[in-house]
C-alpha positions as a Python dict, from the first residue, in 0.01 Angstrom:
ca = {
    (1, 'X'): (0, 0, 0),
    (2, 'X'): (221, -269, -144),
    (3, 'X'): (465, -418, 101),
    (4, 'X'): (785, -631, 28),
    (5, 'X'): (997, -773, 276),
    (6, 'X'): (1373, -795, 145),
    (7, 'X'): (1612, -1020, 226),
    (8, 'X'): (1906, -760, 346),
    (9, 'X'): (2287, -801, 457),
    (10, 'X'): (2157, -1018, 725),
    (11, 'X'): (2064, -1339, 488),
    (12, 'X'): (2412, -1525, 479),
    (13, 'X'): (2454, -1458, 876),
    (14, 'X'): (2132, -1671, 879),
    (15, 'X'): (2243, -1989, 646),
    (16, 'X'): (2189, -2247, 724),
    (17, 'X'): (1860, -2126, 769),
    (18, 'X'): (1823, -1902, 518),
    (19, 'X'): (1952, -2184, 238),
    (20, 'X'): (1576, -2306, 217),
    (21, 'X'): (1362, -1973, 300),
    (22, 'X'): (1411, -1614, 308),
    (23, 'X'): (1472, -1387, 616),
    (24, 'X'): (1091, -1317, 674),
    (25, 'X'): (1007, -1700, 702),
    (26, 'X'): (1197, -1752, 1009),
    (27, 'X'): (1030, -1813, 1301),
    (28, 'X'): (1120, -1659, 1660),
    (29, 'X'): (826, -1634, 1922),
    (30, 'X'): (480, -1753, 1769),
    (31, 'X'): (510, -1632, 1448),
    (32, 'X'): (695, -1608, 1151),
    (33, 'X'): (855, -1281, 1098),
    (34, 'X'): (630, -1250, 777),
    (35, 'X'): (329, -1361, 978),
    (36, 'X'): (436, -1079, 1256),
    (37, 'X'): (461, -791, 981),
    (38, 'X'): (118, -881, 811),
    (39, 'X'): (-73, -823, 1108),
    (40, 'X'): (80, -554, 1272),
    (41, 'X'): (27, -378, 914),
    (42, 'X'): (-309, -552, 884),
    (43, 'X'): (-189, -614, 484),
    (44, 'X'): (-23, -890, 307),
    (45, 'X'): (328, -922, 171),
    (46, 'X'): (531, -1060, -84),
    (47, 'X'): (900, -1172, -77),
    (48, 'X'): (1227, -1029, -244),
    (49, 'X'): (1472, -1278, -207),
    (50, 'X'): (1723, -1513, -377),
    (51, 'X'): (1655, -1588, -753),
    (52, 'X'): (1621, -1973, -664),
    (53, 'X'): (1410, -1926, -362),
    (54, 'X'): (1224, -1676, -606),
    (55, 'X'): (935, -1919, -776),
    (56, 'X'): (854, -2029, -383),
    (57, 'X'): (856, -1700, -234),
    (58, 'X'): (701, -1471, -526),
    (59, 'X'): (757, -1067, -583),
    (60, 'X'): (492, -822, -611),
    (61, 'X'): (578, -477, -766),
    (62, 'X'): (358, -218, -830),
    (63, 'X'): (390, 141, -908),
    (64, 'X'): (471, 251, -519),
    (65, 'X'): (580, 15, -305),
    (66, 'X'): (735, 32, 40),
    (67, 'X'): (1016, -217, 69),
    (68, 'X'): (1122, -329, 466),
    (69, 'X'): (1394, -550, 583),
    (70, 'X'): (1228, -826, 834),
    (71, 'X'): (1549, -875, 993),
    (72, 'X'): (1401, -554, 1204),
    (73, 'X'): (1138, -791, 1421),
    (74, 'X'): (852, -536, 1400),
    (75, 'X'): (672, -376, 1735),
    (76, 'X'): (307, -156, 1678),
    (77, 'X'): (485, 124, 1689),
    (78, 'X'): (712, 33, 1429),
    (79, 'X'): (507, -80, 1251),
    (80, 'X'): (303, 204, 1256),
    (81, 'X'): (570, 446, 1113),
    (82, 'X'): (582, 211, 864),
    (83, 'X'): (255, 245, 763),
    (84, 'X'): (257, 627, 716),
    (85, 'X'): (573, 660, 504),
    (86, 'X'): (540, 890, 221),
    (87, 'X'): (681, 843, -63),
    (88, 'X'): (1088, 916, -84),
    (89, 'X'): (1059, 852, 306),
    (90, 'X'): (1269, 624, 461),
    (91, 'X'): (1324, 487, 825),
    (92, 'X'): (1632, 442, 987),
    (93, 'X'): (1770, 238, 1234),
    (94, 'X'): (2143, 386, 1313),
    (95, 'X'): (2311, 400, 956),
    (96, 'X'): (2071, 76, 861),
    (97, 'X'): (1716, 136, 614),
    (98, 'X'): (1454, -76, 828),
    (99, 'X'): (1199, 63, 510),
    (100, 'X'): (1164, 303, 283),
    (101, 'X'): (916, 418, 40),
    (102, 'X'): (958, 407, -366),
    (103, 'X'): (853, 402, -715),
    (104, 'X'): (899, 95, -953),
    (105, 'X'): (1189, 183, -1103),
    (106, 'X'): (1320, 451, -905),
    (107, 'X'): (1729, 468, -879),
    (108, 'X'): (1785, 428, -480),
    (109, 'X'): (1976, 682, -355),
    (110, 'X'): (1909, 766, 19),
    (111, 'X'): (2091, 1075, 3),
    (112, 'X'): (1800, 1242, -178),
    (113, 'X'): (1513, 1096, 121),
    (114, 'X'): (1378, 1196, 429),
    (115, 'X'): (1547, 971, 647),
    (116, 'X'): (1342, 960, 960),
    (117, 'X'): (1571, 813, 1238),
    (118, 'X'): (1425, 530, 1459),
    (119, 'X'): (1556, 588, 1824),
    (120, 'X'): (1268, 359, 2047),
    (121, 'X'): (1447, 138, 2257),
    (122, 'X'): (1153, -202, 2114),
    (123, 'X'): (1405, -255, 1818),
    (124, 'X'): (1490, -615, 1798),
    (125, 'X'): (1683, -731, 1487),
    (126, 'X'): (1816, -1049, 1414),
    (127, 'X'): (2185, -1042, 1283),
    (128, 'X'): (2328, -1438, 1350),
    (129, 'X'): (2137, -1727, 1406),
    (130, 'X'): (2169, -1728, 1785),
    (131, 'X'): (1939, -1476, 1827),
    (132, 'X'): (1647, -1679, 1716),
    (133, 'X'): (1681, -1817, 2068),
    (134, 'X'): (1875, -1544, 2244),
    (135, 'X'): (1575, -1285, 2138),
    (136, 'X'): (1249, -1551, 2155),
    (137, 'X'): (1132, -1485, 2537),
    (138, 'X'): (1058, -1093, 2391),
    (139, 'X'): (949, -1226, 2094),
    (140, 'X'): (715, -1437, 2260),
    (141, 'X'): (574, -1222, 2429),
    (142, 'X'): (501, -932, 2191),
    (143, 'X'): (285, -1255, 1959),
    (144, 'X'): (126, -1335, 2247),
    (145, 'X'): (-46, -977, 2331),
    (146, 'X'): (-65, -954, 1941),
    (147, 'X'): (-246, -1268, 1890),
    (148, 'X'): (-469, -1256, 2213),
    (149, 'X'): (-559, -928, 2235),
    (150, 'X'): (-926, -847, 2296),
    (151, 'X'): (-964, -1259, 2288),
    (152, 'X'): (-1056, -1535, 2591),
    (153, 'X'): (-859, -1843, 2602),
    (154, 'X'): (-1028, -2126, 2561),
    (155, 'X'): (-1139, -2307, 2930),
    (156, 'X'): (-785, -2461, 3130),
    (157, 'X'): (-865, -2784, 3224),
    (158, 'X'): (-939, -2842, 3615),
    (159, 'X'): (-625, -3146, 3615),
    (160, 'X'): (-385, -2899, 3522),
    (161, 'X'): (-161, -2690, 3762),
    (162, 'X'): (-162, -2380, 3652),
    (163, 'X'): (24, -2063, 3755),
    (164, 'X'): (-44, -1713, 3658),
    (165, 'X'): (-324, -1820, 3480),
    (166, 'X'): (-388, -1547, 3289),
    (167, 'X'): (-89, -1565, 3142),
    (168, 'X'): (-188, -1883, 2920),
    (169, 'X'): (-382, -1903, 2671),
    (170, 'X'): (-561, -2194, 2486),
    (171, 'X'): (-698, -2176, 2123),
    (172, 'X'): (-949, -2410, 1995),
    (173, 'X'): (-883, -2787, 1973),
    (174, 'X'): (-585, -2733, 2216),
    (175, 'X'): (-565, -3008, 2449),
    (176, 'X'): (-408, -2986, 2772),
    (177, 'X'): (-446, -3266, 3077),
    (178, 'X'): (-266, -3374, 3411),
    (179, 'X'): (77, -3118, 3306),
    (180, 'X'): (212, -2832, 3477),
    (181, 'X'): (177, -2446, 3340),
    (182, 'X'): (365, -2228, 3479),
    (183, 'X'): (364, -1855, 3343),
    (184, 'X'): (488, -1722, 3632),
    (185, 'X'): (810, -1583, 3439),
    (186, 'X'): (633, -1509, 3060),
    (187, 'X'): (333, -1635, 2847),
    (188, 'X'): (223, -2001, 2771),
    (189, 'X'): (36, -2021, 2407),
    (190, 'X'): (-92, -2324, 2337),
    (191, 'X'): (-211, -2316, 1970),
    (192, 'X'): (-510, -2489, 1828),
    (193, 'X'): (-523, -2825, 1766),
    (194, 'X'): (-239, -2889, 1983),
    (195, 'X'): (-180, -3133, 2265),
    (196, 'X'): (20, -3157, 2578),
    (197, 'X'): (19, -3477, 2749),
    (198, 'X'): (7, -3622, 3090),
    (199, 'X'): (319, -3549, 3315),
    (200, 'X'): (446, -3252, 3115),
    (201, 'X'): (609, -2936, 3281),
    (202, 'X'): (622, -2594, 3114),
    (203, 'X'): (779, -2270, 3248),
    (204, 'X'): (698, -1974, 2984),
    (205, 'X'): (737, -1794, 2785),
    (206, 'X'): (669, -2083, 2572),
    (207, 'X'): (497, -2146, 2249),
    (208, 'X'): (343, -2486, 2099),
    (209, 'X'): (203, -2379, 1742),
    (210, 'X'): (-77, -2541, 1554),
    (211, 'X'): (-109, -2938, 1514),
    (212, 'X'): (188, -3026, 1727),
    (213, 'X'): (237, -3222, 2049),
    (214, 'X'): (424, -3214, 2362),
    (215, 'X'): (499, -3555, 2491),
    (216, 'X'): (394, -3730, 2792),
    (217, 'X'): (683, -3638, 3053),
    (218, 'X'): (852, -3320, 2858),
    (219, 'X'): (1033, -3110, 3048),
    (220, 'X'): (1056, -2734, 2911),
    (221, 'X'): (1213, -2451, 3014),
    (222, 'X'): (1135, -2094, 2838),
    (223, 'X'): (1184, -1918, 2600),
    (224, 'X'): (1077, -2159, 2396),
    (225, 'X'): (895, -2249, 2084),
    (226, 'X'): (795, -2514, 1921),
    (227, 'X'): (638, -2446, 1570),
    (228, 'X'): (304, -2646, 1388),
    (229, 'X'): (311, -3006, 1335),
    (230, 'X'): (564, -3127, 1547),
    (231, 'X'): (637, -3388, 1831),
    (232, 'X'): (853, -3281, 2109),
    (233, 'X'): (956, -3521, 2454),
    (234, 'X'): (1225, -3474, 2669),
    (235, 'X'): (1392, -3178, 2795),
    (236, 'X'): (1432, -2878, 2581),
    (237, 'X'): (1536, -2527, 2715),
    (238, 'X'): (1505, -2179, 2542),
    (239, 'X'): (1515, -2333, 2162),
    (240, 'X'): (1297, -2293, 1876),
    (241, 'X'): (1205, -2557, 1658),
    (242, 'X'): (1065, -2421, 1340),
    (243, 'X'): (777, -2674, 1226),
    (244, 'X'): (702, -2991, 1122),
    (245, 'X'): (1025, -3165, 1334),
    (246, 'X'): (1040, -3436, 1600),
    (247, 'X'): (1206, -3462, 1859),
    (248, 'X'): (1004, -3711, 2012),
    (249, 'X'): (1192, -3897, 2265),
    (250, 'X'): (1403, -3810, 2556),
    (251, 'X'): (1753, -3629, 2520),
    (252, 'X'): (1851, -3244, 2630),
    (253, 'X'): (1795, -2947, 2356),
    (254, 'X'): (1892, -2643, 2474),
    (255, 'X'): (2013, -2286, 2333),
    (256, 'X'): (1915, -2478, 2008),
    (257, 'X'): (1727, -2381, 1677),
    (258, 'X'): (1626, -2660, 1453),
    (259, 'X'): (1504, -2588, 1117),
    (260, 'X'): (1191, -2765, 895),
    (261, 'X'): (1164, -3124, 844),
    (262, 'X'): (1408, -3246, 1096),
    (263, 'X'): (1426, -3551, 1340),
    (264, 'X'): (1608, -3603, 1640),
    (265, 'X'): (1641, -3959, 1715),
    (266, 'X'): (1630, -4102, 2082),
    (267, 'X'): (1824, -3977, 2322),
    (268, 'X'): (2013, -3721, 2100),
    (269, 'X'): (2139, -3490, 2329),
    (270, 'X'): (2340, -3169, 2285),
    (271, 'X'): (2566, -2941, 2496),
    (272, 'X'): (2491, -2584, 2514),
    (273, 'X'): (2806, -2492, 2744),
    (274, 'X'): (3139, -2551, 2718),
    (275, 'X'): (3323, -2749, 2981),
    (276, 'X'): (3552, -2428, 3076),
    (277, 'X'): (3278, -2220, 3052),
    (278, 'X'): (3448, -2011, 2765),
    (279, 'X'): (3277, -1788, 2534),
    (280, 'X'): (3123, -2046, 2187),
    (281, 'X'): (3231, -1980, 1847),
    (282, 'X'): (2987, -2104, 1586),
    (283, 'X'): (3081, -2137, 1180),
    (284, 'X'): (2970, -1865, 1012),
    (285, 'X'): (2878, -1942, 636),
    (286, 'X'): (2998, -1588, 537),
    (287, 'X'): (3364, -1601, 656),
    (288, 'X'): (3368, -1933, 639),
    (289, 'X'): (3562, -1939, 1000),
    (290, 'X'): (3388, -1962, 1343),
    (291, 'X'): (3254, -1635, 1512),
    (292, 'X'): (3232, -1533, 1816),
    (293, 'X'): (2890, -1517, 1960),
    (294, 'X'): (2949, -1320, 2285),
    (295, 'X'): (2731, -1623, 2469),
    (296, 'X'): (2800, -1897, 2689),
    (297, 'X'): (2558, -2079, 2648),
    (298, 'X'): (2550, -2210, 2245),
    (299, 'X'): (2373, -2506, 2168),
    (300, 'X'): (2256, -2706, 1795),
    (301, 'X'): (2164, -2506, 1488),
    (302, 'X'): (2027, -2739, 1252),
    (303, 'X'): (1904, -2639, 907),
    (304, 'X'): (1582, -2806, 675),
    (305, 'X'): (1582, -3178, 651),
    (306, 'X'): (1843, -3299, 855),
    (307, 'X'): (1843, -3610, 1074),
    (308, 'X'): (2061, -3796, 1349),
    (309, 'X'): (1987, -4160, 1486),
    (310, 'X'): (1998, -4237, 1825),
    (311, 'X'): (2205, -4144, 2106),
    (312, 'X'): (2388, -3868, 1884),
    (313, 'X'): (2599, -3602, 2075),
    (314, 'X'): (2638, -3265, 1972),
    (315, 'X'): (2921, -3054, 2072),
    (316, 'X'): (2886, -2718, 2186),
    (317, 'X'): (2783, -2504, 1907),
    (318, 'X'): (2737, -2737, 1639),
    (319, 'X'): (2626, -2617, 1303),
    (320, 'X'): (2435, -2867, 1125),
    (321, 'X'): (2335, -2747, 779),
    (322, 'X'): (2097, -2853, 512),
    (323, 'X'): (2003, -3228, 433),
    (324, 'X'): (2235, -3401, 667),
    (325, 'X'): (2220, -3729, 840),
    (326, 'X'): (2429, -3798, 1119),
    (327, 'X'): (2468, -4117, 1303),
    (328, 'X'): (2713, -4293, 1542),
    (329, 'X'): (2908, -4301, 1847),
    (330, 'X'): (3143, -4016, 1905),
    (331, 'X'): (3113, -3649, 1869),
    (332, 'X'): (3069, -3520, 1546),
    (333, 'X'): (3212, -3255, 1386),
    (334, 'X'): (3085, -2881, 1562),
    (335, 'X'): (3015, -2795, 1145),
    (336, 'X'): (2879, -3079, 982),
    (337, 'X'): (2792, -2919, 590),
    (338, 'X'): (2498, -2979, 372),
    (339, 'X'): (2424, -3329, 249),
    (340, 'X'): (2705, -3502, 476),
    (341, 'X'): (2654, -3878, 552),
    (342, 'X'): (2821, -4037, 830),
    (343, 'X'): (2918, -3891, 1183),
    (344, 'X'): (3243, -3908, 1374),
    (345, 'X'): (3388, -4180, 1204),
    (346, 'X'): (3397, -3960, 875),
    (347, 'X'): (3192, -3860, 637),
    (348, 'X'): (3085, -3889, 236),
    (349, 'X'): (2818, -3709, 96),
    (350, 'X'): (2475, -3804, 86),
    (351, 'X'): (2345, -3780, -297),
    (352, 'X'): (2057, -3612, -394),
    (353, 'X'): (1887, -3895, -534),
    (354, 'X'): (1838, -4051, -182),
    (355, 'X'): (1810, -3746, 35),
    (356, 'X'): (1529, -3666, -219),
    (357, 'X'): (1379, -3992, -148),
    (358, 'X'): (1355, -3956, 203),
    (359, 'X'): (1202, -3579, 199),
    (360, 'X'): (924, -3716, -16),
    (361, 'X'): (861, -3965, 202),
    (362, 'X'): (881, -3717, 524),
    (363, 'X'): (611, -3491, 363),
    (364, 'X'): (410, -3748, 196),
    (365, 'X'): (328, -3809, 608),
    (366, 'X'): (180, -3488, 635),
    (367, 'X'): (6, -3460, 332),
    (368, 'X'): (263, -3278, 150),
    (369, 'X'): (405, -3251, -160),
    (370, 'X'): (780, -3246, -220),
    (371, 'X'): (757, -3109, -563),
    (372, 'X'): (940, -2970, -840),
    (373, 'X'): (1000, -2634, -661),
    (374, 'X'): (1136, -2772, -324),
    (375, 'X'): (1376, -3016, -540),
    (376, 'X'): (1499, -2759, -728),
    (377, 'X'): (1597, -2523, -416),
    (378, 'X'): (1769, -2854, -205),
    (379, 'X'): (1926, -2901, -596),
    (380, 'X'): (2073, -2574, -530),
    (381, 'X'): (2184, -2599, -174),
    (382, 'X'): (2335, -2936, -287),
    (383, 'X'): (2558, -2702, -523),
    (384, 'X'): (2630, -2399, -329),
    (385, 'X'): (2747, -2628, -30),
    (386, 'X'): (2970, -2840, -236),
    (387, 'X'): (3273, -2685, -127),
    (388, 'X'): (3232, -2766, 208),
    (389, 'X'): (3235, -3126, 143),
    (390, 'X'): (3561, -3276, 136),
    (391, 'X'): (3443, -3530, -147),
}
């Protein structure tokens, strides 16, 4: 069968996110939602999203397809009614298609399927970017059974203090000395290749993905995750961090998610309640106003590519979007737009020319490419996000 994960109503709920990526590349537990779909359907998938994000993340068609939305964070049973749609079927959660079944060409009209309503109480679906964090302890832990399933962990070093120890799990290459593991209250994945240094002290559920590193002295609290290739030191408490971002130093992330490509200079810190413990707002891109999250705890959403210097403080739910850099004393702004310059002093807008520059540079580290295709989506953002610049 030919699967296609759609970017649905949820995609401009998720910006700044969901600028540089569609809704199935977000990560929340291990995984990427894409990543989670694929194995649970034990089949690949191809992308239907935005027409500029379209020559990254390709289409497939064929003659039947079955289309899903990956906002619907997908459990084995799920995705096991999935798997066994017929055609003109059609899955429902409440008055929402989670995936149907179709032709190429077909005119959608669910009045003439057989809507099969979902009623399981595993659905988790993301709607806002807080619940990348609010939802990653459960999401943690479904990737972890997922992933280690019928597998051993690779031998826990004697100098490390573990509890619940078989509740972590070690891939291959994963190094692990003198720290503290304790999976007393959810999973501990420590992916391969990865390293946690001397002195560091992890309460699950937490994740640390391929190629990264946890530095000496961290402090994390789950649910957590931190995704490949990146450095994390500090304190950090039930955030994700998405891959290939530093936060290398110390400073307090919490209720945070931080996209691609991002660094956190020394001692950034940011506050994830508000001093009279009021409900946060957070911008949303869609009503262009702030929304109320129903939490209390809010912290730093930060999309692809953006930066802040040293000792930078972010306000309770800040929204940080795409290709930022923020320096200064002060608090800046709690919705700092794509391709700002500057910080609480003010800001002018950081031209593409140089913020190019610098995410060359930033991959060229890693042995990547920014290329053609990644400069033409950030030329995008640069437009869409114009009129949230005030010059």
């Amino acid at each position: 069968m030919n699967y296609i994960l759609f970017d649905g109503p949820e995609r401009d709920n998720l910006l700044p996110f969901t600028y540089t990526r569609p809704i199935a590349s977000l990560r929340i537990g291990i995984l990427s939602i894409r990543e989670k779909w694929e194995k649970l359907l034990q089949a690949s998938t191809s992308i239907e999203t935005e027409d500029y994000l379209s020559d990254k993340f390709q289409k497939v068609e064929l003659d039947k397809n079955i289309k899903i939305n990956p906002a619907f964070i997908p459990s084995e049973n799920l995705a096991g009614i999935v798997k066994n749609l017929k055609e003109n079927q059609a899955v429902f959660f409440e008055d929402q298609p989670i995936a149907y079944f179709y032709s190429k060409n077909q005119e959608i009209d669910f009045d003439t399927f057989e809507v099969i309503q979902y009623t399981h109480d595993d659905i988790l679906k993301i709607s806002n970017t807080w619940d990348l964090f609010r939802l990653n302890g459960q999401a943690i832990e479904r990737d972890f059974k997922l992933i280690t399933k019928g597998r051993k962990s690779q031998p826990i070093p004697e100098s490390v203090f573990c509890v619940n120890k078989e509740n972590i799990f070690l891939e291959d290459g994963a190094k692990v000395e003198l720290a503290s593991l304790n999976a007393s209250s959810g999973p501990i994945y420590i992916g391969k290749d990865a390293e946690v240094m001397e002195a560091s002290a992890i309460r699950g559920p937490f994740a640390l993905c391929e190629h990264s590193t946890l530095k000496m002295g961290a402090k994390i609290y789950g649910p957590t995750t931190i995704g490949p290739h990146s450095k994390v030191g500090g304190e950090v408490n039930n955030s994700v961090i998405f891959g290939y971002s530093n936060k290398a130093h110390d400073g307090f992330l919490g209720n945070s998610v931080i996209g691609e490509w991002c660094n956190l200079g020394a001692d950034t810190n940011n506050s994830n309640l508000k001093n009279n413990y009021a409900e946060v707002r957070l911008w949303n891109y869609n009503t262009e106003n702030f929304a109320r999250t129903g939490l209390q705890f809010c912290g730093l959403m930060m999309g692809d590519h953006s930066k802040c210097g040293i000792n930078t403080m972010f306000n309770t739910g800040t929204v940080v979007g795409v290709s930022a850099n923020i320096f200064g004393s002060g608090f800046p702004r709690n919705f700092i737009p794509s391709f700002s310059w500057g910080g609480a002093a003010g800001m002018t807008t950081f031209k593409t020319d140089k913020a190019f520059e610098v995410a060359r540079e930033v991959m060229k580290r890693r042995n990547l490419e920014f290329n053609q295709t990644e400069e033409k989506i950030l030329e995008h953002v640069f437009e869409v996000s114009s009129k949230h610049r005030r010059n």
